[in-house]
C-alpha positions as CSV (number, residue, x, y, z in Angstrom):
1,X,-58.5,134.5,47.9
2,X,-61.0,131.5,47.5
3,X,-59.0,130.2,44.5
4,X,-55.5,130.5,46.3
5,X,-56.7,128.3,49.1
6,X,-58.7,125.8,46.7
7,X,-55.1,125.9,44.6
8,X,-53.0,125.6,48.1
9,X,-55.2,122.6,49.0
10,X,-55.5,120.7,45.8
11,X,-51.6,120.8,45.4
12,X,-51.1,119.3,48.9
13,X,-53.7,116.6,47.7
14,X,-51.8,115.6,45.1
15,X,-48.5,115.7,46.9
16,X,-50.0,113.2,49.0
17,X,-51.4,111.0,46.6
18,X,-47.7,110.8,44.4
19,X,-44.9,111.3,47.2
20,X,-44.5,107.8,47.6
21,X,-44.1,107.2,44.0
22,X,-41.4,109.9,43.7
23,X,-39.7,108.4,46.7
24,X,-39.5,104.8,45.2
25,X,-38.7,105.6,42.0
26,X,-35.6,107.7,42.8
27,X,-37.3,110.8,40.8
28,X,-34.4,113.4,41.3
29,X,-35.1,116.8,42.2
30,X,-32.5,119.5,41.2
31,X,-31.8,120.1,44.8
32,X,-31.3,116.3,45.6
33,X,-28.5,115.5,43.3
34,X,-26.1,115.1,45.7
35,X,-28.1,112.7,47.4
36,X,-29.3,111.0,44.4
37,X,-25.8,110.6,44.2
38,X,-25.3,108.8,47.5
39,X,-27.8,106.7,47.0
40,X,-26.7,105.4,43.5
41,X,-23.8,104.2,45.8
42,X,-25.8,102.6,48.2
43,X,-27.5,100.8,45.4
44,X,-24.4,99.5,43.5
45,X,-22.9,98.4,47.0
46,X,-26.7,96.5,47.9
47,X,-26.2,94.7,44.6
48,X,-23.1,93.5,45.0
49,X,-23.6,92.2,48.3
50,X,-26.9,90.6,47.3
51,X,-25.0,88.9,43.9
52,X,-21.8,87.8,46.2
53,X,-24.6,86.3,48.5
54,X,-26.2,84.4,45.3
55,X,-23.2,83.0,44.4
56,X,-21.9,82.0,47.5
57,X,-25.6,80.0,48.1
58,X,-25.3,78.8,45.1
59,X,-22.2,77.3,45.8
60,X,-22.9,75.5,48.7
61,X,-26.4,74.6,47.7
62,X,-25.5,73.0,44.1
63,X,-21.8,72.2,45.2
64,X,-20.9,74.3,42.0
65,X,-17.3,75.3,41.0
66,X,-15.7,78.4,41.7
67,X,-15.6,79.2,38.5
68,X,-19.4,78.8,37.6
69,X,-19.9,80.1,41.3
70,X,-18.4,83.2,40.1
71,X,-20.6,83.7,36.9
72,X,-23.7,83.1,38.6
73,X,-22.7,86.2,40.9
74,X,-21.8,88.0,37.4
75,X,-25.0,86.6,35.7
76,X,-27.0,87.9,39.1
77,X,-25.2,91.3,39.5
78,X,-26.1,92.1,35.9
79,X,-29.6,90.8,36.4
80,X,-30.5,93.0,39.5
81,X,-29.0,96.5,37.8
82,X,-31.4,95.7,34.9
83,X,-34.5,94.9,37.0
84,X,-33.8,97.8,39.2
85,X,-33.8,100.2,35.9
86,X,-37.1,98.4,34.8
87,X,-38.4,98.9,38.6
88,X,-37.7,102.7,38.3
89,X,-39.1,102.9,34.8
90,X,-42.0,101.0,36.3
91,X,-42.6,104.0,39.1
92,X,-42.1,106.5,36.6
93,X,-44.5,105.4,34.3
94,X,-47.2,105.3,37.4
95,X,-46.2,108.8,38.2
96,X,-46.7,110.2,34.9
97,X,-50.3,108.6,34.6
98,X,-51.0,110.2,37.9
99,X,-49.8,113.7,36.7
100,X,-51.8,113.2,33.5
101,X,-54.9,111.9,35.6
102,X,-54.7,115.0,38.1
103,X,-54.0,117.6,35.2
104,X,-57.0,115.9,33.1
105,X,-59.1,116.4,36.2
106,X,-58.0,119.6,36.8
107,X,-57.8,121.3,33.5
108,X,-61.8,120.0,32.9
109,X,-62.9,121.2,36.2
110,X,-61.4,124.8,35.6
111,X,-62.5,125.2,32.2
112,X,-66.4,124.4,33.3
113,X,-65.6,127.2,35.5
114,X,-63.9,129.5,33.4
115,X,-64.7,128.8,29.9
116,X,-61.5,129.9,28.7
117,X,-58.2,127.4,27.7
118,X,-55.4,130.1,29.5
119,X,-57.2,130.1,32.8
120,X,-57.7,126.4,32.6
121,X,-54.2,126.0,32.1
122,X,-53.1,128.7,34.5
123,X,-55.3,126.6,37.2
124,X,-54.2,123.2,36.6
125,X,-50.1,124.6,36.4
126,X,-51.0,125.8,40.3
127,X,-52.9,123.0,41.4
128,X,-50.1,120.1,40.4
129,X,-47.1,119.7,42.1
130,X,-43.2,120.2,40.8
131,X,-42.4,118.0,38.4
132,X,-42.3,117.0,34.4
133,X,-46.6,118.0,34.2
134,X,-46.0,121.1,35.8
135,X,-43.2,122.2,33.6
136,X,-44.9,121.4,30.3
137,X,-47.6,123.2,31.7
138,X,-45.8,126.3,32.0
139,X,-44.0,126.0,29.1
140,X,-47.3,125.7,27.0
141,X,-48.5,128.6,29.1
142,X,-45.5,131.1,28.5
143,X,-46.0,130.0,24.4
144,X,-49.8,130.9,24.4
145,X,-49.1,134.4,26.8
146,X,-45.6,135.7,25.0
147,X,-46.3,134.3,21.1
148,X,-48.0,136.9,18.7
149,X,-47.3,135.6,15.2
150,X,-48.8,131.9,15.5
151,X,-52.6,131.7,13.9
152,X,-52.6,128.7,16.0
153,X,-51.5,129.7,19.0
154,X,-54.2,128.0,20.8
155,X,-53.3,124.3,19.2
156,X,-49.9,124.9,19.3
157,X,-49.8,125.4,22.9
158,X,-51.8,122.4,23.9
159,X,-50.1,120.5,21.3
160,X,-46.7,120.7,23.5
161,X,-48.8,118.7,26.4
162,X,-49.8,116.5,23.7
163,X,-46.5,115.8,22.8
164,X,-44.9,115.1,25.8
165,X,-47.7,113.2,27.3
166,X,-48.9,111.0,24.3
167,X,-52.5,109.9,25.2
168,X,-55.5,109.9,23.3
169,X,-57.7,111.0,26.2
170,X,-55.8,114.5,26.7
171,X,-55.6,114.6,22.6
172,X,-59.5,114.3,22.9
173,X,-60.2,116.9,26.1
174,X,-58.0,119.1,24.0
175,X,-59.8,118.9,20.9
176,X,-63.3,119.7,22.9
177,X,-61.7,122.9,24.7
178,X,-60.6,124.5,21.0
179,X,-63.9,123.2,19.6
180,X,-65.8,125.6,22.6
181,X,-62.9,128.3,22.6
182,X,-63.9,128.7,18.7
183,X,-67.7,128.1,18.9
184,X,-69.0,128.6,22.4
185,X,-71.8,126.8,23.3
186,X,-73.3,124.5,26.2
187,X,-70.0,122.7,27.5
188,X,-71.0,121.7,30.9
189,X,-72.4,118.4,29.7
190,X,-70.0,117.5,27.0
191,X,-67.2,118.6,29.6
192,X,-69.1,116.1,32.9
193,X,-68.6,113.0,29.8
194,X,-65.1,113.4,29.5
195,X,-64.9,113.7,33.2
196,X,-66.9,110.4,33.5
197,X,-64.9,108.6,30.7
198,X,-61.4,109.6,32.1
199,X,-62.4,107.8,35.3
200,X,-63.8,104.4,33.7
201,X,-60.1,104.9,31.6
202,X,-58.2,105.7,35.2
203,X,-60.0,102.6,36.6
204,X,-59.1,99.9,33.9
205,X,-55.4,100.6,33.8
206,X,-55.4,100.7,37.7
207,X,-57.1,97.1,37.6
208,X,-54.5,96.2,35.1
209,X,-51.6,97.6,37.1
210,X,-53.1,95.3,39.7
211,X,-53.6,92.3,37.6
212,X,-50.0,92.4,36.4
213,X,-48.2,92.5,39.9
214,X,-50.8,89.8,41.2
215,X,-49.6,87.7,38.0
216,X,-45.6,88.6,38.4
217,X,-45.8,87.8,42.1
218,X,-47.2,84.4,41.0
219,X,-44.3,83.9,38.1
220,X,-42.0,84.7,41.0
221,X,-43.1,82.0,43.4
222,X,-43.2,79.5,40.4
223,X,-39.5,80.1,39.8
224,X,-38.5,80.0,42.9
225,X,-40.6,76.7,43.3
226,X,-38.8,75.3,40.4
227,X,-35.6,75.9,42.0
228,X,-36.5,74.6,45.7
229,X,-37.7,71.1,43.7
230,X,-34.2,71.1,41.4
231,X,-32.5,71.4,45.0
232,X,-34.3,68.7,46.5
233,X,-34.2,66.2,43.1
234,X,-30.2,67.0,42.7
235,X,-29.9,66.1,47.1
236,X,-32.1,63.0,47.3
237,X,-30.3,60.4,48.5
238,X,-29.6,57.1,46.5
239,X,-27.0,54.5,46.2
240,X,-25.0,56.8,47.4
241,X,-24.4,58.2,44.3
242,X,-23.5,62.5,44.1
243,X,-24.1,63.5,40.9
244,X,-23.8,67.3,42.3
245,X,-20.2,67.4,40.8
246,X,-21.0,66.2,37.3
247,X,-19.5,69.1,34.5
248,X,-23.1,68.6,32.8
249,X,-25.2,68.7,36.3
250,X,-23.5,72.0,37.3
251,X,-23.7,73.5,33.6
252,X,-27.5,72.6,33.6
253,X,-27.5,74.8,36.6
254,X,-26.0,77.9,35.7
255,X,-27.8,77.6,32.7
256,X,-31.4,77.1,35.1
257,X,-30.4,80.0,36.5
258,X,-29.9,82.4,33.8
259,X,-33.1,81.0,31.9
260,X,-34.9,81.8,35.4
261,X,-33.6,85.5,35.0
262,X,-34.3,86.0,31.3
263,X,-37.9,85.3,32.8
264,X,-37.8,87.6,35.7
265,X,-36.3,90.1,33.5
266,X,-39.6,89.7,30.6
267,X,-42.4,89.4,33.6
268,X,-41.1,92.8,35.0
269,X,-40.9,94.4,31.6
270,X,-44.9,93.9,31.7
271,X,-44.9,96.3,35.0
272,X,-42.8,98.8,33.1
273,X,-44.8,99.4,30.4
274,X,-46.3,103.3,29.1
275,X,-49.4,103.1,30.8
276,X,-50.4,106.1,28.9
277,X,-50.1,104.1,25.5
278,X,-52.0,101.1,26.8
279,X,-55.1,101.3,24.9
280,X,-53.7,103.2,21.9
281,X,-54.9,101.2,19.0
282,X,-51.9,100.2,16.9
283,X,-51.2,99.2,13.1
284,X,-54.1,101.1,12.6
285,X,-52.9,100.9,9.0
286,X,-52.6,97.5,8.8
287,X,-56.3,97.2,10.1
288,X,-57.6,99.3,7.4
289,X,-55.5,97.2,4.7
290,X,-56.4,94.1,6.2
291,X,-60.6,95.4,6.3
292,X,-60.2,96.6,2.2
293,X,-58.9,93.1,1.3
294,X,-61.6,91.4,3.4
295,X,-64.4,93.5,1.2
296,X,-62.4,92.7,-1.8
297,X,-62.5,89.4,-1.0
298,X,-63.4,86.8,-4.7
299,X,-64.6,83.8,-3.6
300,X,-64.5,82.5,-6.7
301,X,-61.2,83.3,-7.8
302,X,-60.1,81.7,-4.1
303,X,-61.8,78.7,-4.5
304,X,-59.9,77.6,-8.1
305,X,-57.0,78.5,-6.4
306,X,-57.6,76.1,-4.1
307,X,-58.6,73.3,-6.4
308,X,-55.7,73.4,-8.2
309,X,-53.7,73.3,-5.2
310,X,-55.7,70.2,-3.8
311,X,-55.1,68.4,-7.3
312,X,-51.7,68.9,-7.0
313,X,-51.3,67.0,-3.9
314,X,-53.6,64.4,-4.6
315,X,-51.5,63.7,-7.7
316,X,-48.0,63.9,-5.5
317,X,-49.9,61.5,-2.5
318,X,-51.1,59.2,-5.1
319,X,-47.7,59.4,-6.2
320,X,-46.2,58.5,-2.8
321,X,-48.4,56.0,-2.1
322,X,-47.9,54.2,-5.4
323,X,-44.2,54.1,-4.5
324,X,-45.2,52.3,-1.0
325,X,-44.1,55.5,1.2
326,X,-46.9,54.9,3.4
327,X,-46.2,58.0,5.8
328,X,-45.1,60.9,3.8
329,X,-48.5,59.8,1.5
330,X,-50.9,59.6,4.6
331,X,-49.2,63.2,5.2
332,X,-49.9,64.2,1.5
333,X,-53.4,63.7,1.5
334,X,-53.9,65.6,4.7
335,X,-52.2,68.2,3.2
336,X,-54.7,67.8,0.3
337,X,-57.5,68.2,2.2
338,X,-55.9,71.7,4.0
339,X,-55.7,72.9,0.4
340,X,-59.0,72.5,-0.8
341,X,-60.6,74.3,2.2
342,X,-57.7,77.0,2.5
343,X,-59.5,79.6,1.0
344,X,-62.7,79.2,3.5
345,X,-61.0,78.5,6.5
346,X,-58.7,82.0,5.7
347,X,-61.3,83.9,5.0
348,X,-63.2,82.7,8.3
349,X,-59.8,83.5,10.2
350,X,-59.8,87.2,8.8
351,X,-63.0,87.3,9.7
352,X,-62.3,86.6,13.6
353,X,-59.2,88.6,13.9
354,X,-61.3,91.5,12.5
355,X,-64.2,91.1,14.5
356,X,-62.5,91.3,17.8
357,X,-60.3,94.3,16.7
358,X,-63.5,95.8,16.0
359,X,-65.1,94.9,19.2
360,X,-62.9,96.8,20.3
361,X,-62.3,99.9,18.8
362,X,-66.2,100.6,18.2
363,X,-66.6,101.5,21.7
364,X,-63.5,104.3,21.4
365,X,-64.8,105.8,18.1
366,X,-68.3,105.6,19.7
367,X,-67.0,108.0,23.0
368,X,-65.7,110.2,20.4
369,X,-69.0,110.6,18.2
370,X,-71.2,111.2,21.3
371,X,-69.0,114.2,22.3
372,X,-69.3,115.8,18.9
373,X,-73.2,115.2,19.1
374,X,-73.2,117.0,21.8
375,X,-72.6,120.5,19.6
376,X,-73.4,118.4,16.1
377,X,-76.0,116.3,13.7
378,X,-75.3,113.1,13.3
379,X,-74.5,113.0,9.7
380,X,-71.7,116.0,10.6
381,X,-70.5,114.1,13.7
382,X,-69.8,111.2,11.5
383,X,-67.8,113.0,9.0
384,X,-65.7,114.8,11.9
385,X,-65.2,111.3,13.9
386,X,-63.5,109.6,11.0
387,X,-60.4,111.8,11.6
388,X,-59.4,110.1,15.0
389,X,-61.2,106.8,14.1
390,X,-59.1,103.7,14.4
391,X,-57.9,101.8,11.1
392,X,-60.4,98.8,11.4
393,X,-63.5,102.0,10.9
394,X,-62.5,104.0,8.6
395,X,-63.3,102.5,5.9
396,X,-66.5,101.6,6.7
397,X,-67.5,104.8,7.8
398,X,-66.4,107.0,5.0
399,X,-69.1,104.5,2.9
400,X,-71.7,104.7,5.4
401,X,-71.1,108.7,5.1
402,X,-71.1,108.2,1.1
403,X,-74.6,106.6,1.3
404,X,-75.8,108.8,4.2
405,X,-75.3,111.6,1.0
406,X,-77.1,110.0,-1.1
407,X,-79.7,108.9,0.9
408,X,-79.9,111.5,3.8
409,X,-83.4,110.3,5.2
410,X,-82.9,106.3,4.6
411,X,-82.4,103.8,7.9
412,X,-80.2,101.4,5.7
413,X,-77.1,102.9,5.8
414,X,-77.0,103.0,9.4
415,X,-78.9,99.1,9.7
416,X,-76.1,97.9,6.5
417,X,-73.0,99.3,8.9
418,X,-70.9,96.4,9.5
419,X,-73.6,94.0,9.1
420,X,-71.7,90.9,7.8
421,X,-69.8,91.0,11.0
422,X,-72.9,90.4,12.9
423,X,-72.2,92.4,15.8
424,X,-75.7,93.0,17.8
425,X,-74.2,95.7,19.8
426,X,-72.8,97.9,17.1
427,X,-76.5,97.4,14.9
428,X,-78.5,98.2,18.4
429,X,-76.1,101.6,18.9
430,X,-76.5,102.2,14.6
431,X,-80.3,102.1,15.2
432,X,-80.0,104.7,18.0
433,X,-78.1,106.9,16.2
434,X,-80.7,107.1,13.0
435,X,-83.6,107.6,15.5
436,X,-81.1,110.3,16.6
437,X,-80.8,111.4,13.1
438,X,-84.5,111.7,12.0
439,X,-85.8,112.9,15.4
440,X,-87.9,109.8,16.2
441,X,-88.1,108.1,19.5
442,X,-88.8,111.1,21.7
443,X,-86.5,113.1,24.0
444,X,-82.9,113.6,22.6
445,X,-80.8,113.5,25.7
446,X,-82.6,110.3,26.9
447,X,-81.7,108.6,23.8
448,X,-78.1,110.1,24.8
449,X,-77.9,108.8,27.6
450,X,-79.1,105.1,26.2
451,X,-76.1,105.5,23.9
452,X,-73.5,106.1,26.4
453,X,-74.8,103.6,28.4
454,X,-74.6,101.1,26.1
455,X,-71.8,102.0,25.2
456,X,-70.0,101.7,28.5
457,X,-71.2,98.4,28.5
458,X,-69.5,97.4,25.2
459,X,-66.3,99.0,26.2
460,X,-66.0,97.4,29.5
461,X,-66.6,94.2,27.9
462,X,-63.8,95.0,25.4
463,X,-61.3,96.1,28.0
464,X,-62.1,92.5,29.4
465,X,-61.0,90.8,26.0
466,X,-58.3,93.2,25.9
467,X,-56.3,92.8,28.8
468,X,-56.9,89.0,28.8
469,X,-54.9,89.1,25.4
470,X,-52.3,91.4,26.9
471,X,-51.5,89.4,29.6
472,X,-51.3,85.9,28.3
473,X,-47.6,86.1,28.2
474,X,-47.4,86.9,31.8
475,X,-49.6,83.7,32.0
476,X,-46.7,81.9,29.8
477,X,-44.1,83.0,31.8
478,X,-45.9,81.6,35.0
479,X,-45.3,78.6,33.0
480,X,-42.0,78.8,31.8
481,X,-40.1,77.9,35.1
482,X,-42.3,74.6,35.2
483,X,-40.5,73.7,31.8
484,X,-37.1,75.0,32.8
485,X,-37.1,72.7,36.4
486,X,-38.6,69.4,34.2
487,X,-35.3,69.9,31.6
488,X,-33.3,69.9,34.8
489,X,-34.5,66.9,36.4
490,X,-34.6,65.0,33.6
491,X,-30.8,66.3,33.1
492,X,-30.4,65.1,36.9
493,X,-32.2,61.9,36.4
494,X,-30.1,60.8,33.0
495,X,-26.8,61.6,34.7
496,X,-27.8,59.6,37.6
497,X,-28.8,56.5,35.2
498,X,-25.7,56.4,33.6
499,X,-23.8,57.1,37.2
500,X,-25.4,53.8,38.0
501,X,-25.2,52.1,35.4
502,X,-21.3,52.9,35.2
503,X,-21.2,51.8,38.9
504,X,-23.3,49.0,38.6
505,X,-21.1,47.6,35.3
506,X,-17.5,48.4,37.4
C-alpha cells in the first residue's frame, strides 16, 4: 500500500513538472487527435494572418512593390511553418530529457531498494507518466517477463531503452545494474555516484538550455535592430530625394529580409537540438587516428620536407624579384618563410586540438573508471574502461595497460600517461590512482572521494570550454544582422549618390 501511494505521488510530480511542455509542444495524445487537428488549423490560419500582416508592413514601411510585397509574405509564411516545426522539435527534445532524467532517477532509486533490474523497471514504468518513456518501458518489461529463449534477456531488454533514448548516462546506469544483477555486491555507493553525476549532467544542459535562449533572444533584438536603422537610413530626409522606389533599393530589401530569416531559422536550430546527444563525444575515430599519427610523428623526416619546400620558394621569389614583380615576390618570400616552419607550427597545432579534446574527455572516462573501482582493482578497471573510452584515450590507455603487465608494481606507467601533453590535472588524478593501486596513502574511500572530487572539478571546467565552443555560432549570428544592415546602407547610400549626382548634373 506504501508503494502504491509513493507511485500515485511521484507520477503526479512528474505530471507537474512536464505538462507544460506537452501543452506547448503540441505532444498529441491518442485521445486528442481530433483536437490536434483543430489546432493545426488554427495554426495555419495564425500564419497566414501574421505573413499577410508582414507584407502589408512591409509595404508601406519600404514603399515596396506589389509584387516583392507579395514574396516577402511568401518568404515569411514559409519562414514561420519552419520555425514553428523547429519550436516543436525544440519542446520535444526538453520533454524527452525530462523523461530520461525522471526514469534515471527513478530506476536508481528503486533498484537501491530492490536490488533486482524487473522491479526497478516495473517501479520506474508506474512512477512516469503516459508518454514515449513509459511505453519503452513496458515494452522492455513485457520482453524480459514473456521471453524464454534469449541468454541475454537482461541486456536485451535494457538495450530497447538504450536504443530509443540514445544517452551515454542510461548506457552507463545500465551497465552498473547487469554488472550487480550478475555479481552482487555493495551497490549503494556506486548507485548514490551515478545519482550524483546524473544531476551535475541535468544541471549543465539546463544552463545550456538557458545560455542558448538568453543568446537567441539577443540575435533576435539585433535583427530587428538592423531593420529599425535600414528603416530610418532608407526615410531620412535629404534634397528631397526618395530613393524608396529604386528597383535595386527594394531588391536589397527583400533580399535583407530573407538573409534576416535564414538567421532566425539557424539561431533557433541551436534550441532544437538532442539534448540527450549533447556531450556524446564524436569522431571518436578520427580522434584516435589523429592521436596515432601525433605519436608517429618524424621530426626529422618533417623538417626536410620542409626545407625543400622553403628552397623552392626562395628560388621562385628570387625569381620574381629578379623580374621586378615586386608584390607577388614580397608574397613569395613570406610564403618561404611559412614553409620552413610548416612542420613545427603543425605539429604544435595538433598538439592544441588534442589537448583540449582531451581535456575534455578525461573527465568522462574518469566517471566511468571510478564506478568500476567501486567492485574492481585498478589494473582490472582499466582494462574494462577502455571499452566505452572516447577515441582521443584509447590508445593511450591500452599502452599504459601493456606496461602496467609488465611492470605490475612500477609508478611510471601511471606518472608517463599522457605526459608530453602536460596536463597537471590528469598526472595529479594518475598519481591517485597508483597510490590506489599499491595501497599506499591510507584509507581507500578517502582517496575515492579525492578522486571524484577532483574530478568534478576537471569536468566542470571542461563543460565550461565546451559549451563556449558550442555556442560561438550563436555568438556569430548575433553578429550577422550587423553585417546584413551595413550592406544595406551602403546599398542606400550609393543609390542616393548617384540620385544626386544625376540630379545635380540635370
Amino acid at each position: 500500500m506504501k508503494g502504491r501511494a509513493s507511485a500515485g505521488l511521484r507520477d503526479r510530480t512528474n505530471q507537474r513538472l512536464w505538462r507544460k511542455l506537452r501543452k506547448k509542444s503540441g505532444y498529441v495524445m491518442p485521445e486528442a487527435k481530433n483536437q490536434s487537428e483543430n489546432n493545426s488549423w488554427y495554426r495555419l490560419w495564425y500564419i497566414t494572418a501574421a505573413a499577410a500582416t508582414a507584407g502589408c508592413l512591409v509595404h508601406v514601411v519600404f514603399q515596396m512593390s506589389r509584387l516583392l510585397s507579395v514574396a516577402v509574405f511568401v518568404s515569411v509564411f514559409v519562414y514561420l511553418q519552419r520555425m514553428l516545426k523547429m519550436k516543436k522539435q525544440q519542446m520535444l527534445q526538453e520533454i524527452r530529457l525530462q523523461e530520461v532524467s525522471v526514469y534515471m532517477d527513478t530506476v536508481l532509486y528503486a533498484f537501491m531498494k530492490y536490488g533486482k533490474i524487473s522491479e526497478a523497471l516495473s517501479d520506474a514504468g508506474r512512477a512516469l507518466t503516459a508518454g514515449k518513456m513509459k511505453e519503452t518501458i513496458h515494452k522492455a518489461f513485457d520482453h524480459m517477463q514473456y521471453t524464454f529463449d534469449n541468454t541475454e534477456l537482461l541486456a536485451d531488454s535494457l538495450g530497447m531503452i538504450e536504443a530509443e533514448y540514445q544517452t551515454g548516462r542510461i548506457h552507463n546506469i545500465h551497465e552498473f545494474m547487469l554488472h550487480v544483477e550478475d555479481y552482487g555486491g555493495d551497490f549503494r555507493r556506486p548507485a548514490q555516484l551515478l545519482l550524483n553525476e546524473k544531476q551535475m549532467w541535468e544541471k549543465r544542459i539546463r544552463k545550456a538550455i538557458e545560455e542558448r535562449k538568453r543568446m537567441f533572444r539577443d540575435v533576435v533584438l539585433s535583427v530587428a535592430a538592423s531593420i529599425v536603422i535600414c528603416i530610418i537610413v532608407q526615410h531620412i530626409p535629404a534634397m528631397n530625394l526618395d530613393i524608396s522606389k529604386n528597383r535595386w533599393i527594394q531588391t536589397g530589401t527583400f533580399l535583407l529580409i530573407l538573409a534576416d530569416e535564414v538567421i532566425l531559422l539557424r539561431a533557433q536550430r541551436y534550441l532544437a537540438a538532442d539534448w540527450l546527444q549533447y556531450d556524446k563525444f564524436r569522431e571518436d575515430e578520427q580522434y584516435e587516428k589523429k592521436m596515432i599519427e601525433f605519436r608517429n610523428y618524424d621530426e626529422r623526416r618533417s623538417r626536410r620536407i620542409s626545407f625543400f619546400l622553403g628552397k623552392m620558394m626562395a628560388v621562385i621569389s628570387a625569381g620574381l624579384l629578379w623580374k621586378g614583380w615586386n608584390g607577388p615576390a614580397v608574397t613569395g618570400m613570406l610564403l618561404m618563410l611559412l614553409f620552413f616552419a610548416q612542420h613545427r607550427a603543425g605539429h604544435y597545432l595538433a598538439k592544441k586540438r588534442l589537448t583540449a579534446e582531451i581535456r575534455r574527455a578525461f573527465p568522462n572516462w574518469l566517471m566511468d573508471l571510478v564506478l568500476l573501482l567501486q567492485s574492481e582493482n585498478v589494473q582490472v578497471a582499466l582494462q574494462k574502461s577502455v571499452r566505452n573510452a572516447p577515441g582521443v584515450l584509447r590508445l593511450e590507455l591500452r599502452e599504459l595497460i601493456g606496461r602496467l603487465q609488465l611492470s605490475p608494481e612500477d609508478a611510471a606507467p601511471y606518472h608517463s600517461f599522457l605526459q608530453e601533453f602536460e596536463i597537471p590535472e590528469i598526472q595529479s588524478a594518475m598519481s591517485m590512482l597508483y597510490a590506489l593501486s599499491a595501497g599506499h596513502g591510507g584509507n581507500s574511500d578517502r582517496q575515492l572521494g579525492e578522486l571524484i572530487s577532483r574530478n568534478q572539478e576537471m569536468l566542470d571546467e571542461a563543460e565550461k570550454h565546451k559549451n563556449s565552443d558550442r555556442n560561438a555560432g550563436l555568438y556569430l549570428l548575433f553578429l550577422a544582422p550587423v553585417l546584413t544592415a551595413s550592406a544595406k546602407m551602403l546599398l542606400d547610400m550609393s543609390v542616393f549618390m548617384l540620385s544626386f549626382l544625376r540630379t545635380t548634373v540635370g
